[in-house]
Structure formats: C-alpha cells, structure tokens
C-alpha positions in Angstrom: 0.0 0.0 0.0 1.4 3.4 -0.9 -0.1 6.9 0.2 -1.4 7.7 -3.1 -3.7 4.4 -2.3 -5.3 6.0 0.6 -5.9 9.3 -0.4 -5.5 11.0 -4.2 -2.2 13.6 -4.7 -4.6 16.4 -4.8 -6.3 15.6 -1.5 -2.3 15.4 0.3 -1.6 18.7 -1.5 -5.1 20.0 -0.4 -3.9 18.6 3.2 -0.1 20.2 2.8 -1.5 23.9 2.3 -4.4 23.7 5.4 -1.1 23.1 7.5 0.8 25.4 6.0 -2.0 27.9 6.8 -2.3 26.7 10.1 1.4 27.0 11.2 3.2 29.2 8.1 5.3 25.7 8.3 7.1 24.4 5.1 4.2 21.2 5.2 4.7 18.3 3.4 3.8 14.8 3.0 6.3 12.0 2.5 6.3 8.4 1.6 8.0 5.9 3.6 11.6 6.8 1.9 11.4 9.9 2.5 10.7 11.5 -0.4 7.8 14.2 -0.7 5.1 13.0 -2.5 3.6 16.3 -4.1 4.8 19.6 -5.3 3.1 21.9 -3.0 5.4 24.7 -2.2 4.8 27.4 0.2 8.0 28.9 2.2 8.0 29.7 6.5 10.9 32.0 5.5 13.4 33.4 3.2 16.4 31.3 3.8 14.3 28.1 3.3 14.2 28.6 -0.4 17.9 29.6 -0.4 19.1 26.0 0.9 16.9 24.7 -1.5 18.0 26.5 -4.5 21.7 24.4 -4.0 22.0 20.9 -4.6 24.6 20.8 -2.0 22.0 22.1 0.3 19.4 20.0 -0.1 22.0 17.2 0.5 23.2 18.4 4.1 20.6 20.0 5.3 17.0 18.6 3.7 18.0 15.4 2.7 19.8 14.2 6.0 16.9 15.5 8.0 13.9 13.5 6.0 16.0 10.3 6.3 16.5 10.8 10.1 12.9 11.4 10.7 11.7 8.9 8.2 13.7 6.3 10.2 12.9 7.3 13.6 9.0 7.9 12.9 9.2 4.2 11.5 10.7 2.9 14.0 8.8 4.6 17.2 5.6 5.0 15.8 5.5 8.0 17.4 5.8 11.7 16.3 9.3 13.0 16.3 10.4 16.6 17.1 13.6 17.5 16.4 15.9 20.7 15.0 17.7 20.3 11.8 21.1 20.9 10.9 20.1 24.8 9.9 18.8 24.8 13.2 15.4 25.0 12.1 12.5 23.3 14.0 10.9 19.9 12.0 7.8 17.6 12.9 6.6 14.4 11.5 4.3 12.3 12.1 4.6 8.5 11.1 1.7 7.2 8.9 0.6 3.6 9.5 -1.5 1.4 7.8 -2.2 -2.6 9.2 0.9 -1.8 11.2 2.8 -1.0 7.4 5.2 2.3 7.6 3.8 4.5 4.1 5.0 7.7 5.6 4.8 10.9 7.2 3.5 14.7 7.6 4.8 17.3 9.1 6.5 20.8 8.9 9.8 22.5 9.5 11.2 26.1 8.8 10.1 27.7 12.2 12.8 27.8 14.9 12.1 27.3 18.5 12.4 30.5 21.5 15.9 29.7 22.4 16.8 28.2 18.8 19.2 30.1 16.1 19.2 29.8 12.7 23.0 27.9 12.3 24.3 30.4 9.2 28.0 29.1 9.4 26.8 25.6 8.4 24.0 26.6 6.0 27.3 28.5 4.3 29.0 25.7 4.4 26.5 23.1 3.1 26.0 25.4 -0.1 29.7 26.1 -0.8 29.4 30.1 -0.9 28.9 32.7 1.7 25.5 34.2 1.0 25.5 38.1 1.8 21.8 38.2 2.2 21.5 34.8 4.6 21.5 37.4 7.4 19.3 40.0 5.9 17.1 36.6 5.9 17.1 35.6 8.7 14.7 38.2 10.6 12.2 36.5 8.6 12.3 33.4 10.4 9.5 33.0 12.8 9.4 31.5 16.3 6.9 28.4 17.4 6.6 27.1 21.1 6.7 23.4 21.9 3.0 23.5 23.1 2.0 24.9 19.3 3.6 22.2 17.4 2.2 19.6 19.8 -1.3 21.6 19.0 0.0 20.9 15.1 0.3 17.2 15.8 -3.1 16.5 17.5 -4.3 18.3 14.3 -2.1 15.8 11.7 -3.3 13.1 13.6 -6.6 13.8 14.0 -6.7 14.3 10.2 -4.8 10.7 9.5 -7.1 9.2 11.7 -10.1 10.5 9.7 -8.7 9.6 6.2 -7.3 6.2 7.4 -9.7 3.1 6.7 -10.2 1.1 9.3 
C-alpha cells in the first residue's frame, strides 16, 4: 500500500497547504523513503528557499533531516520533534497502515524561542557565503513546543479521519 492508495495527490496537496495555513510551516507529505510526494510549495521564510536553490544544500541540510525522521517515525511510531542541521524546528508524524510504515506529515522552517538559525553551516552546506542569509534571517519565525504539539493532535486527527479502518 502506498499513500497515493489512501488518499489522491490532490487531497495530500489540499492537506499540505491547510497546514501550511495553520502554522506558516514548510508542510509536506512524505512516503516511507522519505521522499515528498507532491509539489506543493509554500516557504515559512526566506532562507528556506535559499538551501533549497543548492543541490549541495538540499544534500546536508534537507535530505539528512527526511532520512532521520523517516527512520525514527518508522521505527517509534511515534511523532518526532527535532531541529535540523540549519537549526530549524521539523515535525513528523509517522503514517501507519495494518501496522505498514507509508509515511509521514509534518512541517519545518520555524525555529524554536531559544533556537538560532545555524548560518556558518547553511554557508558551508552550499559552498558560498551568501551576503543576504543574514538579511534573511529576521524573517524566520518563532513556534513554542505546546503549538507544534497543537499541530500534531491536528495531523493526527486528520490521519485518523482519512485512514480506513
């Protein structure tokens, strides 16, 4: 079974940009490799689209962080929260069907109250110094631990409404 199989693309897009408007969160959905499933693209900031507009960056900084929560969401069960190399705040929550790992949802691009936006390493993972990554970096917003746990009641909620029985 495959995500696509429970739900069509445009439903998970439709379901991407409610939490995006919920949370101003990069959303997404992802299969069980961790590989986004649509094309839905709405930014939480400026310096998003920046690590994204390098291969290299995509590579250290996206890439790693999918695989780790793909792999610890399988593994738990359990929603994982966690800051990404950029220092950014992510979320994901596993998808489960007949005890069979398709997936997750979740967001990213927020930083926690005492987090920092880690612009040595974005730098580094992109192979140039970027003048404007600091100019960028004031549009970075914050999110408390109780409002992403508030963002994972409502992801679950939803999965448990779309998932058969």
């Amino acid at each position: 079974m495959n995500l696509t199989e429970l739900i069509s693309i445009e439903k998970w897009e439709a379901f991407e940009k409610e939490l995006y408007d919920r949370s101003g969160m990069n959303a997404c959905v992802y299969d069980n490799q961790g590989n986004r499933i649509t094309s839905f693209a709405a930014w939480a900031n400026e310096v998003c689209p920046t690590i994204k507009s390098y291969p290299e960056g995509i590579a250290a900084v996206c890439a790693v962080a999918n695989q780790y929560f793909t792999t610890q969401t399988a593994k738990t069960k359990q929603p994982v929260v966690d800051e990404c190399d950029a220092g950014f705040v992510k979320f994901a929550v596993p998808i489960f069907y007949k005890q069979e790992f398709l997936g997750t949802v979740g967001g990213c691009g927020h930083i926690l109250p005492d987090g920092e936006v880690e612009t040595f390493f974005i730098e580094k993972a992109i192979g140039k110094n970027d003048l404007e990554l600091e100019t960028k970096i004031d549009t970075v917003k914050k999110i408390s631990e109780n409002d992403i746990k508030k963002l994972i009641d409502f992801v679950q909620t939803y999965l448990n409404d779309i998932l058969p029985e």
